[in-house]
C-alpha positions as CSV (number, residue, x, y, z in Angstrom):
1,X,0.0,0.0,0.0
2,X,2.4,2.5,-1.0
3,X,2.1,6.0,0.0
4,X,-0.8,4.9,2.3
5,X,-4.5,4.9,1.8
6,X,-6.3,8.2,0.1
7,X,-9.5,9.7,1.3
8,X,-8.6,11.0,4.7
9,X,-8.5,14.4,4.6
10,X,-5.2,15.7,6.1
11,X,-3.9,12.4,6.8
12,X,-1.9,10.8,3.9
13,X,-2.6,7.2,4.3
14,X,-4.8,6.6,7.2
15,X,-8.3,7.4,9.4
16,X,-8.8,10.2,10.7
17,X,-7.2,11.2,14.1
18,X,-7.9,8.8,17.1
19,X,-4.0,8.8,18.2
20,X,-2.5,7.7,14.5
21,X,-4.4,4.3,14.5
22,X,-1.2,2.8,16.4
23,X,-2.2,0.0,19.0
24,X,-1.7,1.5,22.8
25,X,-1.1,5.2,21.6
26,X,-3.8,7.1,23.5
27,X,-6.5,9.2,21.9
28,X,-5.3,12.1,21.0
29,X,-1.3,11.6,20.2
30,X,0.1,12.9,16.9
31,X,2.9,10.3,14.8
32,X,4.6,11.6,12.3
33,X,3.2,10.7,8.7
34,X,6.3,8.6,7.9
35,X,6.2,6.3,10.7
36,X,1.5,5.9,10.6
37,X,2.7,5.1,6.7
38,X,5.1,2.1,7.4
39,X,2.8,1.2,10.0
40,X,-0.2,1.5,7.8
41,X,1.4,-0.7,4.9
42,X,2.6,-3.7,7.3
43,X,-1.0,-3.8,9.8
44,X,-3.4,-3.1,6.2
45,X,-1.5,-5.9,4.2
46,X,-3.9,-9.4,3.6
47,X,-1.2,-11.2,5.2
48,X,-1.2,-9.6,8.2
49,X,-5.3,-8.8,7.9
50,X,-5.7,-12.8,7.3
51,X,-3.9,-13.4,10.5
52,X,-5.7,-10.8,12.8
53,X,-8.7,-12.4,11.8
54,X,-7.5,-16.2,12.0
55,X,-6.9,-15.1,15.8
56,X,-10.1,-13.6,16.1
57,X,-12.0,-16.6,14.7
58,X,-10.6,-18.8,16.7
59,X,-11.0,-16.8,20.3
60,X,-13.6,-18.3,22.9
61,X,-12.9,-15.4,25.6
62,X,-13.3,-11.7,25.5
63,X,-10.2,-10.7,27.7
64,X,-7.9,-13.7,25.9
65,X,-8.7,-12.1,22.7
66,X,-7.9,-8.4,23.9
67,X,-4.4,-8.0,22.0
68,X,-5.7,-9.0,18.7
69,X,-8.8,-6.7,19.2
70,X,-6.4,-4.0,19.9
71,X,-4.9,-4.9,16.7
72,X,-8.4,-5.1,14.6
73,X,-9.3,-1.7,16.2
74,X,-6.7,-0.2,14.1
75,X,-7.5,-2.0,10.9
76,X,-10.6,-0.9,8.7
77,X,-9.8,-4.1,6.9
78,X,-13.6,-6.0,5.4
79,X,-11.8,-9.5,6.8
80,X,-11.1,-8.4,10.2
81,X,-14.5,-6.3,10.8
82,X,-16.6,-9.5,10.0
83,X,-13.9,-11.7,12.3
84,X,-14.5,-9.4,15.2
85,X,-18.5,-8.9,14.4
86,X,-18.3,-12.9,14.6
87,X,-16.3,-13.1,17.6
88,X,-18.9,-10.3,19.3
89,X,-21.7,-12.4,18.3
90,X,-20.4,-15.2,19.7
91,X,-19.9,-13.9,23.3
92,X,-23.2,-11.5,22.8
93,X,-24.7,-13.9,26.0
94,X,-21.6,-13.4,28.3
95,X,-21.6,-10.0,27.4
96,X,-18.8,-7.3,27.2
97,X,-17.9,-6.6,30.4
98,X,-14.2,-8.1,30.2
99,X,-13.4,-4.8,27.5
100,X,-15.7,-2.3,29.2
101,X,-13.1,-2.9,32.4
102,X,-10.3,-2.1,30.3
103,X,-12.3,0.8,28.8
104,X,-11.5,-0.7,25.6
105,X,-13.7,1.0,23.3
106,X,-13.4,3.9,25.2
107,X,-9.3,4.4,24.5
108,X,-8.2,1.8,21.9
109,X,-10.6,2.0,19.4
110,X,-9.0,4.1,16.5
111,X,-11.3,2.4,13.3
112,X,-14.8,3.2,13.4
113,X,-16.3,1.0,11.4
114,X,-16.3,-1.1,15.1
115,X,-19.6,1.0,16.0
116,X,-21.1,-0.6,12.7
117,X,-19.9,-4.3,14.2
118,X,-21.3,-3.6,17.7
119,X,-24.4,-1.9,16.2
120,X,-24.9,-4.7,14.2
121,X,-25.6,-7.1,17.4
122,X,-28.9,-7.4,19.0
123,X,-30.9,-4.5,20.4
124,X,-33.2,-3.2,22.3
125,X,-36.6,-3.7,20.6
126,X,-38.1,0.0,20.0
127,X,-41.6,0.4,21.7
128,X,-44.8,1.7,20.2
129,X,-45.7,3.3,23.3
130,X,-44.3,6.1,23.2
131,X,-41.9,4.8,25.7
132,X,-38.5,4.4,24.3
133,X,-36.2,5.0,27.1
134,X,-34.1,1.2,27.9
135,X,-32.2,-0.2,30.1
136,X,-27.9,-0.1,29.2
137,X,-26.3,-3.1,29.6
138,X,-22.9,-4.2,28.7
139,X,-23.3,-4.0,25.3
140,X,-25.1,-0.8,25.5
141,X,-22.1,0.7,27.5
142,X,-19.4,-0.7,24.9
143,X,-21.5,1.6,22.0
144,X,-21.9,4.5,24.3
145,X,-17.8,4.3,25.1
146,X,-17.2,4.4,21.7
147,X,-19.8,7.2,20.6
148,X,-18.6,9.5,23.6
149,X,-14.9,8.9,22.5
150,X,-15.3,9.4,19.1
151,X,-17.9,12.3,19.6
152,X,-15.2,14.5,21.8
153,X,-12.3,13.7,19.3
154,X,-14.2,15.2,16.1
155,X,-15.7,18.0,18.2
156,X,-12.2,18.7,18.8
157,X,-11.3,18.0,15.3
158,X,-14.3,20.5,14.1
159,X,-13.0,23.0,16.4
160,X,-8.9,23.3,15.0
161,X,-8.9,25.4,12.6
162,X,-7.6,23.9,9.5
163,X,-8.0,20.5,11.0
164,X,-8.3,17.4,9.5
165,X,-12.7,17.5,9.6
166,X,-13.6,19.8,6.9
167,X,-17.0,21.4,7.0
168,X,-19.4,19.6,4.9
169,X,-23.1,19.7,5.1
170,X,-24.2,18.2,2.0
171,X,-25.4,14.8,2.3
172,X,-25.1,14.8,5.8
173,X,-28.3,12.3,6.5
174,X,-29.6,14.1,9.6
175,X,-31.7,17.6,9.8
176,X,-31.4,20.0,12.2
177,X,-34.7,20.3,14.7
178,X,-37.6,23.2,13.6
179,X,-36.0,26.4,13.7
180,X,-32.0,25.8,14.0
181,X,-29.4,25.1,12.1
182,X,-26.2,23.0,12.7
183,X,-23.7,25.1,14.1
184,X,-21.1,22.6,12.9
185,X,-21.0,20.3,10.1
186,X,-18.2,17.8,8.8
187,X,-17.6,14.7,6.8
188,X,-14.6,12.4,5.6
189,X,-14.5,9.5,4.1
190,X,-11.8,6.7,3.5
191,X,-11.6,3.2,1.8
192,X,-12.4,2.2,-1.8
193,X,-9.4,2.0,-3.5
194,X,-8.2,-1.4,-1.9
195,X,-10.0,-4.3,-2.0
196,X,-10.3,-5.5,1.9
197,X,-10.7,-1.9,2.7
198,X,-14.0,-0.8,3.6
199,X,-15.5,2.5,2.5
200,X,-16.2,4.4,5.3
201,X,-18.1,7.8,5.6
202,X,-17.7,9.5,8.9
203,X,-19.8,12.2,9.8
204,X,-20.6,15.1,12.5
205,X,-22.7,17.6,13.6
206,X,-23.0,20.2,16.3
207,X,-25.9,22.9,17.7
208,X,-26.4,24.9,21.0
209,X,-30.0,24.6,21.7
210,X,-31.8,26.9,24.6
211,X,-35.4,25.9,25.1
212,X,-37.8,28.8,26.2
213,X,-40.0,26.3,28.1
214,X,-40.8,22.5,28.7
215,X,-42.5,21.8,25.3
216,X,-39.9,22.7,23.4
217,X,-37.6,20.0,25.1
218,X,-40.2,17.2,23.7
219,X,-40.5,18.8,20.5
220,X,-36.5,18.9,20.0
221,X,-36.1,14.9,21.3
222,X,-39.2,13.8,19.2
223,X,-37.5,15.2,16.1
224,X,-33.8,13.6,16.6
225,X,-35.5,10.1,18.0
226,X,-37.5,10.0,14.5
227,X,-34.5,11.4,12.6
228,X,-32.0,8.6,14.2
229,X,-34.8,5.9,14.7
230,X,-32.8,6.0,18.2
231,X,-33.7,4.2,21.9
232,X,-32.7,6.9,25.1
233,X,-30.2,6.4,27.2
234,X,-30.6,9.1,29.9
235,X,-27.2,9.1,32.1
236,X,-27.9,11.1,35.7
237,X,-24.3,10.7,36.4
238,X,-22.8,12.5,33.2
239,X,-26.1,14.7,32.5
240,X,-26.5,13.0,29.2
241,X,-28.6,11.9,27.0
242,X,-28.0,9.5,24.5
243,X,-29.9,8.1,21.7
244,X,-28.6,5.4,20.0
245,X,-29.7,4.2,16.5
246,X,-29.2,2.4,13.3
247,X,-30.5,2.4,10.4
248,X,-29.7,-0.1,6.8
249,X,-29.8,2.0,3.7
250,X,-31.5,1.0,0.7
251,X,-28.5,0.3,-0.9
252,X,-27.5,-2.2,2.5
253,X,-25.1,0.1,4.0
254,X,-25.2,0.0,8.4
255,X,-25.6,3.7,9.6
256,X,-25.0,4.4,12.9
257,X,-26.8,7.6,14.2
258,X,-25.9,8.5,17.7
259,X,-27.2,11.8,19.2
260,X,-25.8,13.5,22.3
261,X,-27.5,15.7,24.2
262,X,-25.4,17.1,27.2
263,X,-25.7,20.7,29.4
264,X,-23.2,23.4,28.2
265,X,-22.6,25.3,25.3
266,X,-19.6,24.3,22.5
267,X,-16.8,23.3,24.2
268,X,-18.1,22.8,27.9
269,X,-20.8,20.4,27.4
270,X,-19.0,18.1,30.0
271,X,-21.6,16.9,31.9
272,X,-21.7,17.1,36.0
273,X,-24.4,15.7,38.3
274,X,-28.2,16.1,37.7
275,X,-31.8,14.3,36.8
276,X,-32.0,14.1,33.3
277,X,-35.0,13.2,31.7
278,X,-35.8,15.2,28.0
279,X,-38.9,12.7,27.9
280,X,-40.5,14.1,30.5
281,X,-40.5,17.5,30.1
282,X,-36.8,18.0,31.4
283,X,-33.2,18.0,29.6
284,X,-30.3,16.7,30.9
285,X,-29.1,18.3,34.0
286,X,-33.1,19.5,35.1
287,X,-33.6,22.2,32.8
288,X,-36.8,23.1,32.6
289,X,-36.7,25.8,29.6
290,X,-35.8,28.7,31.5
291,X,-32.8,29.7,29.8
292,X,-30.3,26.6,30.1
293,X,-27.8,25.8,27.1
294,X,-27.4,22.8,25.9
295,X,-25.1,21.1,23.0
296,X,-26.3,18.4,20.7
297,X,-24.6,16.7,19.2
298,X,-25.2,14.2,16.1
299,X,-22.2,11.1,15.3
300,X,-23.0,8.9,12.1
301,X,-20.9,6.3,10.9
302,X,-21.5,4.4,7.5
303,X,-20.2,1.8,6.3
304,X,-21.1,-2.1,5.3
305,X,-22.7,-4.3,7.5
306,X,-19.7,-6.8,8.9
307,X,-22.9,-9.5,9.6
308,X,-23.9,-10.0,6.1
């Protein structure tokens, strides 16, 4: 693969940010282009891809297999997604506490076509109540890892100017709420050119949002629960709100739509300690329309469905 992979923006030969894709950097850390290059053309190669996913195939435990999912993590490689989509599946029952202890998904994943694979797995059965708030459990907490990981690395990416997330609101598959527009709006997109590489279309949006009373909250999560066919996952601990969806596209492409709904404007919305609730009348943090800020913020990832 020489001179690396085209199609991320700013990073000749490679995904975009997410500490270089190099196993055990942390989030965040910078490698120069020469050395994510060579890394890129040994850990992309089939050999190397066929071997990742030889491991992966043949692992029975979750923490056993952590090295070589460390390894997949860094490889948007077609072969290795399905391996650790299988390997997922296959421990679905035990569930994925083993990783959420290591905060795996949380600090090691740098390829995000692993939301796709987790996404893919079974969930939570949408209500026709009206009700659609449900219960997180391990699973649930892998995804929402991820999404929070990835969501404060390309809202810092969206706010460096000249960074590697360009702004970019066409085709972006998610509308603002009545009345606002995305502050915020930026897509890249990698894969295509190789043939185990999967195309993969990353994008992100951002608003501030300050409701003038309770109605409006309902109005504003009715809109993004439609618009992401997500389930709610209100956190009282972090004051945020989470709804997590999927969609397939008609031309079977998996897209992830994760919205985050958090007190704070752009930049602060950090979360603290408070009830939320959105359903009920309430954002995150106990809001109740009388002024509060708060910062949505939209995630999707597409790309092919590792299960089919």
């Amino acid at each position: 693969m020489p001179g690396g992979m085209p199609g991320a923006p700013g990073m000749p030969g490679g995904m975009p940010g997410m500490g270089g894709g190099i196993p055990g950097a942390p989030m965040g850390t910078t490698l120069p282009d020469t050395v994510l290059t060579k890394s890129r053309e040994f850990l992309w190669s089939n050999e190397f891809a066929t071997a990742v996913a030889s491991q992966l195939q043949s692992s029975t435990d979750l923490s056993l297999a952590l090295p070589f999912l460390k390894l997949a993590a860094t490889m948007p490689c077609k072969s290795v997604r399905s391996a650790a989509y299988d390997l997922f599946a296959r421990q679905e029952s035990a569930g994925a506490d083993p990783l959420n202890a290591q905060s795996f998904f949380a600090t090691s994943v740098y390829d995000p076509g692993m939301l796709v694979s987790l996404k893919s797995l079974t969930r939570p059965a949408r209500t026709k109540s009206g009700d659609e708030t449900a219960s997180l459990d391990s699973w649930g907490l892998a995804r929402r890892q991820m999404v929070t990981a990835w969501a404060g690395q390309l809202r810092n990416m969206s706010l460096s100017p000249g960074g590697k997330l360009k702004s970019e609101v066409r085709g972006f598959p998610v509308r603002a709420h009545r009345g606002a527009e995305f502050d915020f709006v930026g897509q890249m997109q990698f894969g295509g050119s190789e043939e185990d590489i999967a195309t993969t279309r990353i994008s992100y949006a951002r608003l501030n949002f300050t409701p003038k009373r309770p109605k409006d909250q309902e109005t504003v999560l009715k809109h993004y629960e439609s618009s992401s066919a997500g389930i709610q996952f209100p956190d009282a601990a972090s004051q945020l709100l989470w709804l997590d969806g999927v969609k397939t596209t008609t031309s079977g492409v998996r897209r992830t739509i994760d919205v985050l709904i958090q007190p704070g404007s752009v930049g602060a919305a950090t979360g603290g300690g408070g009830p939320p609730g959105f359903g009920g009348g309430e954002m995150p943090g106990g809001g109740m329309g009388g002024g509060s800020t708060y910062t949505i913020e939209v995630v999707v990832v597409e790309s092919e469905d590792p299960g089919v």
